[in-house]
Every structure is written in C-alpha cells, then in structure tokens.
C-alpha positions as CSV (number, residue, x, y, z in Angstrom):
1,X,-1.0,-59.3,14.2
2,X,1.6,-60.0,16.7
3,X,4.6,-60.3,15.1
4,X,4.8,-56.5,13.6
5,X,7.6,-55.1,11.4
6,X,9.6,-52.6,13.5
7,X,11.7,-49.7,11.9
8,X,13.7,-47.9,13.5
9,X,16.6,-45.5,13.3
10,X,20.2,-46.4,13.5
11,X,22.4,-47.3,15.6
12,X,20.5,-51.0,16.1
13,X,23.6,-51.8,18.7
14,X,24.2,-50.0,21.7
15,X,27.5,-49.9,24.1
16,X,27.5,-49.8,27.3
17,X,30.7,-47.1,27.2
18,X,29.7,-43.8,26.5
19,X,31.4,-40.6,27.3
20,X,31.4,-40.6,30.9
21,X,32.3,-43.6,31.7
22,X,35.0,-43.7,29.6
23,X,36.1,-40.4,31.2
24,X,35.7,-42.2,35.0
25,X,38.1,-44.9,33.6
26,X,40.4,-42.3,32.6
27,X,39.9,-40.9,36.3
28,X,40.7,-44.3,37.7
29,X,43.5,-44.8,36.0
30,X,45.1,-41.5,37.1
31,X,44.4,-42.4,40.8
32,X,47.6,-44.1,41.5
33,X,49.8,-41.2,40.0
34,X,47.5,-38.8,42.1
35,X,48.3,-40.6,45.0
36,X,52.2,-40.7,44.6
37,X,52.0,-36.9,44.1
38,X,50.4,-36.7,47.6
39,X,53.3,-39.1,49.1
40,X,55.9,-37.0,47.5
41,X,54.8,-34.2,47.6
42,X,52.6,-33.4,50.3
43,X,49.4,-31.9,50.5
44,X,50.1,-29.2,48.3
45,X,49.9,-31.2,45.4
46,X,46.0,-32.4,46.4
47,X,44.9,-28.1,47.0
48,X,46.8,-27.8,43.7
49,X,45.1,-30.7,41.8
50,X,41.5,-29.9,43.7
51,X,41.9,-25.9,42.6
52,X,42.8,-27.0,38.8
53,X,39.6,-29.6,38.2
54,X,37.4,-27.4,40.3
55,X,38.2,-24.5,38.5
56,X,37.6,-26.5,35.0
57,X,33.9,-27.7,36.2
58,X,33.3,-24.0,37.0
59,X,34.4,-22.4,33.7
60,X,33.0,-25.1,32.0
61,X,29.7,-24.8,33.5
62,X,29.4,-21.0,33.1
63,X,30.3,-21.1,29.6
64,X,27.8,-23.5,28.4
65,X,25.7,-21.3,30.4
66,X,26.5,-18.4,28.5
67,X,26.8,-20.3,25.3
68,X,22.9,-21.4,25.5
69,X,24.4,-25.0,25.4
70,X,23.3,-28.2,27.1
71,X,25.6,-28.6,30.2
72,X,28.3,-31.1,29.5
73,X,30.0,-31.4,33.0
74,X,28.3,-34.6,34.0
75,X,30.5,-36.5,31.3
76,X,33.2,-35.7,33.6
77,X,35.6,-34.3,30.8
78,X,36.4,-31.0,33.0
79,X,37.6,-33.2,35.8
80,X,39.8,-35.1,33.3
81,X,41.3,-32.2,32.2
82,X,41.4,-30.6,35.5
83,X,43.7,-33.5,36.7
84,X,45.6,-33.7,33.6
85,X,46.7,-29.9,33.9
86,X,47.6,-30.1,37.6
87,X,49.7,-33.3,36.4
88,X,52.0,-31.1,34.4
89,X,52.4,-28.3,36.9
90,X,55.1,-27.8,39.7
91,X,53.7,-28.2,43.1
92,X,54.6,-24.7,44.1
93,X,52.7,-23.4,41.3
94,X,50.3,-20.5,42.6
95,X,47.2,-21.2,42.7
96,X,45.8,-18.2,41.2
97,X,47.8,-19.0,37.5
98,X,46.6,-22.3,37.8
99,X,42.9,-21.0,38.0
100,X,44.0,-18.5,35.1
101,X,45.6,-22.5,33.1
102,X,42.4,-23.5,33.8
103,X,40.2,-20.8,31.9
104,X,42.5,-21.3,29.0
105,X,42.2,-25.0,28.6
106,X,38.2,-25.6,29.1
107,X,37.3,-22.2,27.8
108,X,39.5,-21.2,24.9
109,X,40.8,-24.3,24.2
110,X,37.6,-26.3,24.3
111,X,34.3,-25.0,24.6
112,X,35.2,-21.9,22.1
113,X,35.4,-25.0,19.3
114,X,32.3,-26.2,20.1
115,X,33.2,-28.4,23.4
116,X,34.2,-32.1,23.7
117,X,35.2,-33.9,20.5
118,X,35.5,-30.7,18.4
119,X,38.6,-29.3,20.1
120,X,41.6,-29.3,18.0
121,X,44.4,-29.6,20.2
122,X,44.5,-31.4,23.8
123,X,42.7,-28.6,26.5
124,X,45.2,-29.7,29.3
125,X,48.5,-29.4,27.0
126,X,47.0,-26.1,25.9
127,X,46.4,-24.9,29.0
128,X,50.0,-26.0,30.2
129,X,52.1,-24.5,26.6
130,X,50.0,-21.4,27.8
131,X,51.6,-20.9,31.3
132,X,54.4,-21.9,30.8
133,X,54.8,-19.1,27.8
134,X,53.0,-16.8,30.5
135,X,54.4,-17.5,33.3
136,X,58.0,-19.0,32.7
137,X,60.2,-18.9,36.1
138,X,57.2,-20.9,38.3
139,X,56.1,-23.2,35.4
140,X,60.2,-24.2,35.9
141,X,60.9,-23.8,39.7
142,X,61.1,-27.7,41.0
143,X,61.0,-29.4,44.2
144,X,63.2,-32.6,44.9
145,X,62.1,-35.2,46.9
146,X,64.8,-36.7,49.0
147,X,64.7,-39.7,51.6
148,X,65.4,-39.0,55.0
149,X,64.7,-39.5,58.7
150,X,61.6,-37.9,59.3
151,X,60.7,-39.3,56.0
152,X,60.6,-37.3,52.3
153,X,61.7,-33.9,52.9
154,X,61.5,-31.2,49.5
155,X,65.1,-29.5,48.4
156,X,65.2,-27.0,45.4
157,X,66.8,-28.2,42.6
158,X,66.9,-29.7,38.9
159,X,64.9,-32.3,37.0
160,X,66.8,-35.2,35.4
161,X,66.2,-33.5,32.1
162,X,67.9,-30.7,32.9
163,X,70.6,-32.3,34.7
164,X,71.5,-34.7,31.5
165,X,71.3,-31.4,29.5
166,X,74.1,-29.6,31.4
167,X,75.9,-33.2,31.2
168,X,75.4,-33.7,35.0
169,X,75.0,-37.2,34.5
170,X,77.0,-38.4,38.0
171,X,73.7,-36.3,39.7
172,X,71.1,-38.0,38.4
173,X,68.9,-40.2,40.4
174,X,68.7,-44.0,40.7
175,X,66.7,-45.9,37.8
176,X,65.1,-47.2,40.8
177,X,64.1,-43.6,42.3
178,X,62.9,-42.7,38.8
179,X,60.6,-45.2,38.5
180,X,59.0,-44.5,42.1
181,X,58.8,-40.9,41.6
182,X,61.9,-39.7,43.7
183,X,63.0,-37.0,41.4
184,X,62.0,-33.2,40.7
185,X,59.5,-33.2,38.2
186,X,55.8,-31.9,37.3
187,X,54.0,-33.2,40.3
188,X,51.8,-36.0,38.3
189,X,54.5,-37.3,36.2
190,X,57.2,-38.5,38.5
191,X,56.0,-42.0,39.7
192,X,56.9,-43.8,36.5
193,X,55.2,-47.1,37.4
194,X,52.2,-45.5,39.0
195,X,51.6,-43.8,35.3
196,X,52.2,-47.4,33.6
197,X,49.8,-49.5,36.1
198,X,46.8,-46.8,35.2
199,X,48.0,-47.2,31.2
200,X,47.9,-50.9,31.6
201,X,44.2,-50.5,33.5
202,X,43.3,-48.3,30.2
203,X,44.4,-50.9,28.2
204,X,42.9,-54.0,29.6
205,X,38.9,-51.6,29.8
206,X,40.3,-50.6,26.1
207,X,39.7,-47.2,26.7
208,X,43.0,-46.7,24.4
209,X,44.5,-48.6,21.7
210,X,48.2,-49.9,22.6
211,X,49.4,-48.6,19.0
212,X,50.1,-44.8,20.4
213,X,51.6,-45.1,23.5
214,X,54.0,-48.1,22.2
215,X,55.1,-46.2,18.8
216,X,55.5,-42.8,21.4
217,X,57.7,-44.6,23.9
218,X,59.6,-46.5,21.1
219,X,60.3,-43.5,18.9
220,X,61.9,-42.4,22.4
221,X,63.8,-45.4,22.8
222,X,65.6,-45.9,19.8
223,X,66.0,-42.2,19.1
224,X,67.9,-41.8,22.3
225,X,70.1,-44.8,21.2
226,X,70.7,-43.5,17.9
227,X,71.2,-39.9,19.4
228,X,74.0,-41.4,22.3
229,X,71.5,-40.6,24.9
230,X,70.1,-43.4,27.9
231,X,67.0,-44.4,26.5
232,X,66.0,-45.3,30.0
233,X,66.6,-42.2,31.6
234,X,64.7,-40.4,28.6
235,X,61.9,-42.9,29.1
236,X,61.4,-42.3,33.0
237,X,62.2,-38.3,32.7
238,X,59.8,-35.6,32.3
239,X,56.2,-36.6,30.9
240,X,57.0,-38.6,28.1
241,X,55.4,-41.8,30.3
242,X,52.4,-39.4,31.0
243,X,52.2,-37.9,27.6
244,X,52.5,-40.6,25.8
245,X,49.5,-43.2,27.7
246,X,47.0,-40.4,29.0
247,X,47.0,-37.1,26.2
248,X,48.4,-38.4,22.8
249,X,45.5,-40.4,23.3
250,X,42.9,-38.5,23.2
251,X,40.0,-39.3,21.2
252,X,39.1,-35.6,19.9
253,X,42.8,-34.6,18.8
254,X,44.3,-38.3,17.2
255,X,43.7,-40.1,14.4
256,X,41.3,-42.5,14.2
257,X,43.0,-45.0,11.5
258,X,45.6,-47.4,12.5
259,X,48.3,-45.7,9.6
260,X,47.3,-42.6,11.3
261,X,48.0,-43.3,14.6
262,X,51.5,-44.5,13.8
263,X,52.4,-41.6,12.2
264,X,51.0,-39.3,14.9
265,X,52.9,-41.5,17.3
266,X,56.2,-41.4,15.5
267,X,56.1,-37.5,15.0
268,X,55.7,-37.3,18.9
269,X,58.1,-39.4,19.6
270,X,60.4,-37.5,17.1
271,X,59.8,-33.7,17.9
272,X,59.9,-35.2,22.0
273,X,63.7,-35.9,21.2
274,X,64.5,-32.7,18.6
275,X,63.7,-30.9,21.2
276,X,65.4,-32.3,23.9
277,X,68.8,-32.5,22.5
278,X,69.0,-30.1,20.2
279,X,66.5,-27.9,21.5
280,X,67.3,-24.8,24.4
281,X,64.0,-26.3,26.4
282,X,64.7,-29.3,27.8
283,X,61.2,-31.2,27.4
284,X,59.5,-31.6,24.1
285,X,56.5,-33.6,25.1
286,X,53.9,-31.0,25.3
287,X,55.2,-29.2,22.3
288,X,55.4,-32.2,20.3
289,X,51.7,-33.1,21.5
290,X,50.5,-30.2,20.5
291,X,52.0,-30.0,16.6
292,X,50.6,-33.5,15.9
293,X,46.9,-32.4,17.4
294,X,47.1,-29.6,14.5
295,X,48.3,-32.2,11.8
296,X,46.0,-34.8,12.9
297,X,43.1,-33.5,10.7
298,X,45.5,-33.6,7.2
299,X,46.4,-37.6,9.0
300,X,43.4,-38.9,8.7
301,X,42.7,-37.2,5.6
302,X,45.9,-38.9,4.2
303,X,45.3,-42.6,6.1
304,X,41.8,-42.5,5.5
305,X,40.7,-45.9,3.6
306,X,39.1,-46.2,0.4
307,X,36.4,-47.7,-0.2
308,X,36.3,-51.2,-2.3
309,X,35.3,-50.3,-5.7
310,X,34.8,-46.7,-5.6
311,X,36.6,-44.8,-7.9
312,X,38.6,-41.9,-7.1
313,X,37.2,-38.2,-8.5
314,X,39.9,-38.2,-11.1
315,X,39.4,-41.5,-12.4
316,X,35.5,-41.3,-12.8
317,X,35.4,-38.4,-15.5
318,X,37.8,-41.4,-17.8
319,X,35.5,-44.2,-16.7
C-alpha cells in the first residue's frame, strides 16, 4: 500500500523562529542603540560592551561545562544579556566589575535555575541591581556628552533624573538632545529614538507583543501627569525607553496571558515612578523590573484562563 497511515508525535506544525533567531532579532534591534553609544561615547563604550558579552559566553560556557549540561551558547542568549548589561552601565565603568556583573547575571542569575526559560528574574537586571548594590560610586559616576568644535567632547556631571530630582529643571537638556542621546546616562540607554526604531523592528518580526512596552510607557505618562512631573522628560530619562521595549519583555520572566501582561506592565510602570519621586534613588526601572519578574509566577497563576466546562476543584465535590 502506498498511501500508509503515519503517526507521529506532536508538535504536527513547526516555526521557523526558534530560540536563536529570536535572540539575533533581539541583537539587531539593539544595533542602532550600540552604535549611538559608540558616537557618544567613544570607543570605550564598544571595549566595555565587547568585555560584558564576551565575558557572558565564557561563564556561560564553563558552567554548562561543569554542570554536565548541553552547551546553550549557540542560541545566542549570553550575547543578549551581555549587551543588555553593558547597556545599563556607565561608560567608565571598570572593566574588571563588569566581568564580576557578568558572572552574576549568566551564572547565578541564570544557569544556577536551570538556564534559559527557567530563570526567575531578568539575568542582565540582576546582574546590574547587583553592582550597583556592590559597587555604588562607579555604577553612578556619569559622563555628559556636549557639542563642540572638535565635535562631542565628555564633561562630568548629572543625568536628567537627577537633575529634575534636585529641581534643576533650567539644566536639563533639550527634548531634542534627549531623544538623540546628548545627555549623561547609562551608555545604551541615551539615544531615545535609536531604542524606539529597534522596539518598532521587534514589533514588526513580533518578537514582542506591543501590550508591555505600551502599558510600561503609559503608566509613565500619566503617572508623571498626575504626580506634576513632565511626562516627556520622564519618558526620555534613564532606561525606562530601554526597560520597557528590550527586558520587561522577556519571555522567561513575564506573563504569558494578555490580563497578565497588563498588570505586569502597570506594576512597572508604577514602582518606576514610586521610586523616582518619592524614592532617595532616582531611577526605579531596574528595581521595578525586577519585583514584577518575582510576582510574575503568582500573575499567571491569577490570569490564567479556565477552561470551557471544567469545573473548578471546589465545585466538583457538589456536582
């Protein structure tokens, strides 16, 4: 007989996304942040960005190693985090601690809970939270970029979220210079529209669903009004742009129902602005990452949908 009955195991569709190319979109769409950070900043910022993902492709390759696991560094996942930590660093952050960010984020954030998709909390926030505890004064000394004739020379000085904190409004940059990157800042999260033109490239491959990175930024934007603050200037300072589109999205440490995401979005968006006006730390984004990545498993749990027809436990005992 020709025609044969064929069974076989599920899944009967197949994707063409899979880990790692999901991962190289990801990689894509930081390209044009990375290269602002080079036009800023200098060259620093590409030894500082090639230390932090070669260092996360080393540690996790050795600890698979010594883990007796398959090696997992060809999905590319180290090199996103890798970028995604040097993103939320000064540019004159030593090396060395950055190496030491590094460790933390692919080996005790990640691999010690089993490695990609079982993490609990973002590895690159993780790795940041922990430095900057560690290692306060260079996880807060920031370079300026300022126009001039031999072109963009760095001046110590404050971010624009500091600045609004001490009420320094007169000092802070253009809207303009904000959204070009022209301000002091983590050296990946300055160029606002750089950050928004690899979201939109996420977006159109639908690597990410629009639902948290528009709750995030709205939250922001309405809280600021309500709060008396410029809900621009909140929007384009600090890494709310770069929170919001490239971590709070991550697949391992969100919900995955719609409900869910909303209310992981909201609470962001929410702790991003306790913390900033009420707060003694001017930035909330990484902390307010991190709390929803703990709650996420209790938001699913909560968000989850039930099933048409199926009673639930306390209901079948009376049925």
């Amino acid at each position: 007989m020709s025609n044969r009955l064929v069974v076989k195991s599920s899944p009967h569709l197949k994707s063409p996304m899979n880990t790692q190319v999901i991962m190289r979109d990801v990689i894509i769409a930081l390209m044009p942040a990375f290269i602002c950070s080079i036009i800023i900043f200098g060259l620093r910022s590409l030894l500082l960005v090639t230390v932090c993902v070669a260092s996360c492709v080393v540690f996790e390759y050795l600890s698979r190693m010594l883990m007796k696991r398959e090696n997992s560094i060809s999905d590319l996942s180290a090199v996103v985090t890798g970028l995604l930590l040097a993103f939320n660093l000064p540019v004159t952050f030593p090396l060395w601690m950055a190496v030491i960010g590094a460790f933390f984020a692919i080996v005790i954030a990640k691999q010690l809970f089993g490695g990609l998709g079982q993490n609990f909390v973002n590895p690159a926030i993780a790795g940041r939270i922990f430095l900057l505890i560690s290692f306060a004064t260079p996880m807060t000394s920031w370079l300026l970029p300022q126009k001039g004739e031999g072109g963009i020379a760095l001046v110590a000085g404050a971010t624009p979220l500091a600045l609004i904190g001490r009420g320094e409004k007169e000092a802070l940059p253009a809207l303009t210079d904000m959204l070009l990157g022209m301000r002091g800042g983590c050296l990946g999260e300055t160029a606002a529209l750089a950050l928004l033109a690899g979201a939109v490239y996420l977006l159109v491959r639908r690597v990410i669903h629009p639902v948290i990175p528009v709750t995030f930024l709205g939250t922001v934007f309405v809280l600021s009004l309500l709060l008396g603050q410029d809900p621009l200037y909140q929007l384009l300072s600090g890494g709310v742009i770069l929170g919001a589109c490239f971590m709070a999205t991550d697949y391992a440490t969100s919900p995955a129902t719609f409900k869910g995401r909303l209310i992981f979005a909201f609470g962001c968006g929410l702790i991003t602005m306790i913390i900033r006006v009420f707060g003694s730390y001017p930035e909330g984004v990484s902390f307010a990452i991190l709390f929803m990545n703990i709650l996420t498993p209790h938001i699913n749990t909560l968000t989850r949908t039930k099933p048409f027809g199926v009673l639930e436990p306390s209901q079948e005992g009376r049925s």
